[in-house]
Legacy VTK file of the C-alpha trace (Angstrom):
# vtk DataFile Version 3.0
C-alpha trace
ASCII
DATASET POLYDATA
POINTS 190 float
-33.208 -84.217 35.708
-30.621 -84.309 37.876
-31.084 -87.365 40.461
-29.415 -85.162 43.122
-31.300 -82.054 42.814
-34.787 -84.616 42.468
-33.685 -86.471 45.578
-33.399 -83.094 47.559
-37.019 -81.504 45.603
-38.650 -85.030 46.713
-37.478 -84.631 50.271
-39.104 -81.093 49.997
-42.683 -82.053 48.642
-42.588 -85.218 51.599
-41.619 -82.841 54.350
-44.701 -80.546 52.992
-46.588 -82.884 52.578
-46.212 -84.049 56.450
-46.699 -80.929 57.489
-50.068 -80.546 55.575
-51.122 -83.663 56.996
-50.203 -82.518 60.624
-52.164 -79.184 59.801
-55.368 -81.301 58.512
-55.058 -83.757 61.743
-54.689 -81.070 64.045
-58.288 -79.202 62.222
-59.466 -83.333 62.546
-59.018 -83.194 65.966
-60.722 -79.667 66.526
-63.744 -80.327 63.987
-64.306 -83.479 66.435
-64.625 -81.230 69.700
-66.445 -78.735 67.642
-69.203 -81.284 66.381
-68.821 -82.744 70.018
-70.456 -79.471 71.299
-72.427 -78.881 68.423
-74.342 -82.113 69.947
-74.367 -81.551 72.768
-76.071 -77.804 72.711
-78.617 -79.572 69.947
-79.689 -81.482 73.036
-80.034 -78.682 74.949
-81.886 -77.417 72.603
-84.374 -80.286 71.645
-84.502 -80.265 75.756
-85.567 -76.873 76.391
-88.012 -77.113 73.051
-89.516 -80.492 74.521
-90.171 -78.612 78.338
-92.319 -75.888 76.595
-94.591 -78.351 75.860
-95.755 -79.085 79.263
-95.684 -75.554 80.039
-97.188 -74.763 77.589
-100.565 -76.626 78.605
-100.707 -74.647 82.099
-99.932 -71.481 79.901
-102.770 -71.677 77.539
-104.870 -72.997 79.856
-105.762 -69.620 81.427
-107.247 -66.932 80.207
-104.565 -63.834 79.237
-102.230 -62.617 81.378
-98.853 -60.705 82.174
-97.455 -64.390 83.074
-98.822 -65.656 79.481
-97.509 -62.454 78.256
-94.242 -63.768 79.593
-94.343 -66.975 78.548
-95.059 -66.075 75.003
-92.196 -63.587 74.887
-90.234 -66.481 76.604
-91.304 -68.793 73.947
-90.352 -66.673 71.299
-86.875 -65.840 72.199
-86.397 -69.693 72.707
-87.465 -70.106 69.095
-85.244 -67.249 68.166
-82.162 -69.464 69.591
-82.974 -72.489 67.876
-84.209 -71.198 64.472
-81.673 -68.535 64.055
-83.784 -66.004 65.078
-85.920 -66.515 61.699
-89.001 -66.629 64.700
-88.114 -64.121 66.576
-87.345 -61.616 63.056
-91.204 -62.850 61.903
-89.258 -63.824 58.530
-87.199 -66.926 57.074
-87.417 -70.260 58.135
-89.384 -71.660 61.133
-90.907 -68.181 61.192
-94.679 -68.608 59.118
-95.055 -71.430 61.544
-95.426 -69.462 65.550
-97.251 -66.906 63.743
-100.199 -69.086 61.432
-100.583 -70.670 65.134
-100.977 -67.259 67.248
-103.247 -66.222 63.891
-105.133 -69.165 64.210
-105.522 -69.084 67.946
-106.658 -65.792 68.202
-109.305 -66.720 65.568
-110.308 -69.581 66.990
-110.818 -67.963 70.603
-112.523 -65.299 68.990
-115.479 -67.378 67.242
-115.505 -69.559 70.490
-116.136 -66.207 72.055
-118.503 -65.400 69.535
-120.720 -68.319 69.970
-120.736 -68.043 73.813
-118.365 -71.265 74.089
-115.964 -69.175 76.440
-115.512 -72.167 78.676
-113.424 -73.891 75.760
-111.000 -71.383 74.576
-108.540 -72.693 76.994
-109.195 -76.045 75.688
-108.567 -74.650 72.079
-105.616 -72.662 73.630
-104.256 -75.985 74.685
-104.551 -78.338 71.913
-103.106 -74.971 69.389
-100.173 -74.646 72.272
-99.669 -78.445 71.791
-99.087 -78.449 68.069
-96.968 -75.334 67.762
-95.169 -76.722 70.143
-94.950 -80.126 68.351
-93.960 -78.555 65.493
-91.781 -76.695 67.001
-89.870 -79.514 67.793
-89.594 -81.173 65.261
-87.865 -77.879 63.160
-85.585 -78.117 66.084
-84.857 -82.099 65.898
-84.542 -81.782 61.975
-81.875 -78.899 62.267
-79.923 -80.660 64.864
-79.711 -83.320 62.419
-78.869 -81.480 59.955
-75.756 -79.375 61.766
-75.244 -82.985 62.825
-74.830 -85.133 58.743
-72.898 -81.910 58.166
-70.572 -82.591 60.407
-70.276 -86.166 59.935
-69.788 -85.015 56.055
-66.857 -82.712 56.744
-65.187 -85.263 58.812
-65.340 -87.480 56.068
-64.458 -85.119 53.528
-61.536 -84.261 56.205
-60.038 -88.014 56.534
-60.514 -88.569 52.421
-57.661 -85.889 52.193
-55.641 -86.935 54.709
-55.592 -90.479 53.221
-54.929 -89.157 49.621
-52.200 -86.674 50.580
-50.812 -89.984 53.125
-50.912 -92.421 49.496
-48.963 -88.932 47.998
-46.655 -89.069 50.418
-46.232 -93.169 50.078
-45.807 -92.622 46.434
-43.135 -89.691 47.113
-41.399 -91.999 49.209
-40.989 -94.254 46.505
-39.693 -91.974 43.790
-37.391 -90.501 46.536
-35.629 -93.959 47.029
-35.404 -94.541 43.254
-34.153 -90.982 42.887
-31.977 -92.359 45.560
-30.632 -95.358 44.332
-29.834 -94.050 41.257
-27.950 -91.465 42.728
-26.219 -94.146 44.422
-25.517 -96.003 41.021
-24.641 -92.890 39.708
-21.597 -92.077 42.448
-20.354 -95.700 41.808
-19.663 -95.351 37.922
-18.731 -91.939 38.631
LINES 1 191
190 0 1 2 3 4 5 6 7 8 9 10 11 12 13 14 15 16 17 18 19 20 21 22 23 24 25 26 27 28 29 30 31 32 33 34 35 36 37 38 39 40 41 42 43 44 45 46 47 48 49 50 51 52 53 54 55 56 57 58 59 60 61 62 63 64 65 66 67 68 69 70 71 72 73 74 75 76 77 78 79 80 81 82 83 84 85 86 87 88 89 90 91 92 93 94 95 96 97 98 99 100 101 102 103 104 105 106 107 108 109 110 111 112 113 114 115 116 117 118 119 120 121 122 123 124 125 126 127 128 129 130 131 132 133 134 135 136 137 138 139 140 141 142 143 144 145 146 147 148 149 150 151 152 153 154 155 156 157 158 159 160 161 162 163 164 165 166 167 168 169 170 171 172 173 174 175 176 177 178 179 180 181 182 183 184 185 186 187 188 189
């Protein structure tokens, strides 16, 4: 090949090459905010899931109401945000969970009924308000962490390119300065 024309295509594929590696800092850079806010609304998230559980003791507490009424649709919705509305749909994940517990209240209250144990259903109602909402968050805690070793993975991913297409460039710089120098020799014996 001609050492002129491979000095200019070299200088070509470099100046590319920057420019892709620009590109992929720039997305870096962006990915970083992005999983910045990603963990901070987790929080948020894992916050608002660990409050219900305090409420959630008042709440079942008393007998039924409009307020529990409230609460529950409340509840719901908030599961809806941090399950990807799989609870608030009644299908996918996180979604057999808030309903096996409202089955299994409602069960429960009615034998308690049944037997003339009244004075415990909100004692039942508690400890069952308790658990979903245990388990509630810990879905939520393992999907932060999960959004959260995804990110971590695409930033990895992320810098593994930039480094190869840097060596690329390193190794384009090199050919480029033989294609050079030979170019060089080339005009002297010319």
């Amino acid at each position: 090949m001609n050492p002129a024309h491979r000095f200019t295509m070299l200088g070509r594929q470099q100046l590319s090459l920057q420019e892709g590696i620009q590109l992929l800092g720039q997305i870096q850079r962006e990915l970083g905010s992005h999983a910045t806010a990603a963990r901070a609304w987790g929080s948020v998230a894992l916050m608002a899931q660990a409050s219900l559980v305090p409420l959630n003791i008042i709440v079942n507490s008393l007998p039924l109401s409009p307020a529990k009424t409230a609460f529950d649709l409340f509840t719901h919705v908030l599961r809806a945000c941090t399950t990807g509305d799989a609870a608030w749909r009644g299908d996918g994940r996180g979604a057999t969970v808030p309903w096996a517990f409202e089955a299994a209240k409602r069960a429960i209250e009615h034998e308690l009924k049944k037997k003339g144990a009244a004075d415990l259903v909100p004692g039942a109602g508690i400890l069952l308000g308790l658990a979903e909402d245990s388990m509630a968050l810990v879905e939520s805690a393992q999907a932060v962490s999960e959004g959260s070793s995804e990110m971590r993975r695409l930033a990895r991913q992320m810098q593994q390119r930039i480094d190869a297409m840097r060596r690329k460039l390193t190794a384009l710089g090199t050919e480029r300065a033989q294609a050079a120098d030979l170019l060089l020799l080339r005009q002297r014996t010319a």
